[in-house]
Each structure stands twice: as C-alpha cells, then as structure tokens.
N, C-alpha and C positions, 0 to 999 in steps of 0.2 A: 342821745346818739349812740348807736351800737358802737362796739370797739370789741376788738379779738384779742385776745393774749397770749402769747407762748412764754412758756415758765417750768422750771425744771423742780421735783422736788426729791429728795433722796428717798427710798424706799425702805427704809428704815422706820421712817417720818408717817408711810403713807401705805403703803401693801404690797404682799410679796417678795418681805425683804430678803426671809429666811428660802426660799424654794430659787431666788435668782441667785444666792449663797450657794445652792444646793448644785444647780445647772446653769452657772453664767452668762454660758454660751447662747442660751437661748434668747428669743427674744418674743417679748408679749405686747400682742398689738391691741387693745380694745376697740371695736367695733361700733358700738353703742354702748351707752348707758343710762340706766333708767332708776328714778331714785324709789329707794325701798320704806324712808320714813326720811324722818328729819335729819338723821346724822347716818344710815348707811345708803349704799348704794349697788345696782346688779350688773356689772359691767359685761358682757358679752365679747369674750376675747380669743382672738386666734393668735397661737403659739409656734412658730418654727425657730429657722436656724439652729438644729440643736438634736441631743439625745430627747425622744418622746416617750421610749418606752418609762415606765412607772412615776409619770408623771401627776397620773389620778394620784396616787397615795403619797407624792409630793406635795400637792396641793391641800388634800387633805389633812396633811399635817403640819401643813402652814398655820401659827397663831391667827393672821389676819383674813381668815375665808374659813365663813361661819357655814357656809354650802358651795359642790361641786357638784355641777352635771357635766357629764359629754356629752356632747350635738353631737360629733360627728368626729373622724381623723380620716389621714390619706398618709402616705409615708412620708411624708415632708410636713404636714404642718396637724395640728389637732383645732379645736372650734370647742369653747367651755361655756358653761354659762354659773357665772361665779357669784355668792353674797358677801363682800365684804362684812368686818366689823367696822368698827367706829374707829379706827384708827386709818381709816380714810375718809373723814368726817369734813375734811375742806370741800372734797367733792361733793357732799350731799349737802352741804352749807351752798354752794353758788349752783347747784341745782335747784333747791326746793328754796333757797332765800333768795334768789334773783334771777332765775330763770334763764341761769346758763345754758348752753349745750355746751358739750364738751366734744367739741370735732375729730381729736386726734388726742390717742394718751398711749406712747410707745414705752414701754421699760426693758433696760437693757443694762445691763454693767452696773449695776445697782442703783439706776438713778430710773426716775418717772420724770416722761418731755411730754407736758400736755399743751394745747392747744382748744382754746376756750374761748366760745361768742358771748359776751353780753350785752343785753338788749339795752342795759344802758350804763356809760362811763361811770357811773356810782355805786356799780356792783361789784366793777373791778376794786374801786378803791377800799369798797369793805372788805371784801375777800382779803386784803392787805393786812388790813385792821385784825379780822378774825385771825389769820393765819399769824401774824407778831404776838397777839395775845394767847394764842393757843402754842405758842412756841414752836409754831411750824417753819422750817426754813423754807420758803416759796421765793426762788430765786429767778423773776421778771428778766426775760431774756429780748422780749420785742413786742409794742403794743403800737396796733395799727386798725384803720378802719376799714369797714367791708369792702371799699373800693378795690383795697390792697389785697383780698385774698389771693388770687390767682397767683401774684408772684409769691405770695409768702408760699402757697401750696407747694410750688413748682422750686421751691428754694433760689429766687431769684433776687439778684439788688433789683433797686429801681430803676437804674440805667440798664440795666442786662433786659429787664422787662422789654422796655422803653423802646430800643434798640430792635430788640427781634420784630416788635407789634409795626414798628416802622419798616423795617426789613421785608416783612410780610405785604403793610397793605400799599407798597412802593413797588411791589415784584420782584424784589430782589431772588424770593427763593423760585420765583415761575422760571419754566425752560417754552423757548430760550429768556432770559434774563429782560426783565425792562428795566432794572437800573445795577449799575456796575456794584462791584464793593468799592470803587473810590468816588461814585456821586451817593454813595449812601453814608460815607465816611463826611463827605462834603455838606453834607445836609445834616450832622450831629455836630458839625465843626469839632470833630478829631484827626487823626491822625490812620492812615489806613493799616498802619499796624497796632494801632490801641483799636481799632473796630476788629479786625481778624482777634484780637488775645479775647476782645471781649466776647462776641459771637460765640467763641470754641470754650469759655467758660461757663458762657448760658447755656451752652448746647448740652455740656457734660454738664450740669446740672438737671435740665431736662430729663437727660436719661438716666441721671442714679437716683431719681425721686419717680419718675412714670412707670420707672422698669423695678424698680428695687431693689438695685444693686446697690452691694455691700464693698467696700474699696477696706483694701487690709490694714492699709497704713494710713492715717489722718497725714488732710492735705492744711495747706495754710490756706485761711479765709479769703474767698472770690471777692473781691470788694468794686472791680470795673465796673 
C-alpha cells in the first residue's frame, strides 16, 4: 500500500547547509529530482525569497554540490540544476532503493521539509532503518495515505478538509446560497461558531499554501 511522508531533516545532515548559513533568508524549493547512481542525486531547484545575486559562486562553494548550472533567473527567483554529494545519500537511498518520488523538498532556516511517496509502507520503514544507522536525524512529522493528499497539499486537518468538500457539494459557497452556515453547521453537528472559526482557518490555509504566502510571525497550530 502507498503511504506518503512528511519529515524534516536538518541541512547539515543532508545539503546546503553551508550556503543557507551564507543567505538564510532565502529559500530553496526543489522541483524535481532524479537520481544520479546509488547514493547521489540531481535535484532541480528554484530559489527566491532572498539576496540572488552571487549565488552561482555560493553554490559552488558549497562542500555538498559536486555541479551547478543555471536554467534560468528573473529578479525574484533563480532555477538551478544541482549534483549533490553523498551526504544526501537518504534521498538516493528511497529513490533508487524503493522507488520514492519525492513530491516536495523546501529548505529554509536551516532545516530540509520533504514530502515523500512510497509505493509501499516498507520503504518508509527502511528509510527509518537506513537513516538511524547512518546516523541521520529524519524527523517523521505525518504519514498518510494517497487518499489524504489533497488536504495534506493544501495544509489542511481532516475536519477543515471535510467541512469545505461538504460546504461545496451542499451549495453553500453557490450564490444565491442553497444552504445557510447554520444547516451546514447542523449537518456536522457543531456549533455555528466552531463552523465560521473553522471555515476562516481552512480558508487562510488555502490561501498561504495556493498563493505562497509567507506570514512573518508563526501562528499556533489550526487543529478545528
């Protein structure tokens, strides 16, 4: 059975520890990734938030990025196509040993958030395995199945999900309305002010994950 994983790992551990040292601000989004042998791998990453100028000679002097091309820049973001070394060797481990894809892999603040498909629940658990024995800190954040992507995409609980998809195929969001916020509140048996807190938590979620908006101050966890 597939199962996905999100897991964070420190960038020390894994690549690009010394250049997000260098430019913190920035943030590095991988795109794709394509494995290059057994322990490295060619991630395909665009770069913003941040100073871009001398960044090629950033990179290039990063210990962990054995090659640097530029695709492409614009004045807000750059497009690289990068080889790690082996010291991001987890990733060519659940690529080439178990047929991951790796969906999403953000670094930011010196930490790697990846988000990982395997094809089946026993790739997860070796990856576990390899990463304690290799002394890698791989810190398991939420493992769910492909059913769950869409809210995990959209960074949504289950009830936030749940709530909108009902919301939607009820009418609630049609004009004019075929059902109110208190028979849609009545139909989750809550209360019509835990439907409005929860609604306007899904919703600002929606929009700082579809838009990519960046909020300055961390909020406390949407758990409605």
């Amino acid at each position: 059975m597939s199962v996905i994983a999100e897991f964070s790992i420190p960038a020390e551990e894994f690549a690009l520890a010394e250049t997000l040292e260098r430019r913190p601000e920035l943030t590095f989004n991988i795109d794709r990734v394509v494995a290059h042998n057994t322990t490295q791998v060619v991630p395909f990453v665009r770069v913003k938030h941040g100073e871009l100028e001398g960044l090629t000679e950033i990179l290039e002097a990063d210990p962990s990025v054995e090659e640097v091309e530029l695709f492409g820049e614009t004045d807000e973001e750059c497009f690289y196509r990068l080889v790690w070394d082996d010291t991001a060797q987890v990733v060519g481990y659940m690529v080439n040993g178990h047929d991951a894809t790796v969906q999403e892999a953000i670094a930011t603040d010196g930490e790697w958030h990846l988000r990982v498909l395997f094809p089946e629940r026993s790739g997860l658990s070796a990856t576990g395995e390899y990463a304690e024995e290799s002394e890698f800190t791989l810190d398991v954040k939420r493992i769910y199945g492909v059913d769950g992507i869409e809210q995990a995409r959209y960074d949504l609980t289950e009830q936030q999900h749940d709530t909108l998809i009902e919301a939607a195929e009820k009418g609630y969001y049609d004009i004019p309305r075929d059902m109110s916020a208190q028979e849609l509140a009545e139909n989750l048996d809550i209360s019509h002010q835990a439907l409005s807190e929860r609604v306007r938590r899904a919703h600002k979620n929606l929009i700082m994950s579809s838009l990519d908006v960046n909020e300055d101050e961390e909020t406390d966890p949407l758990s409605q």
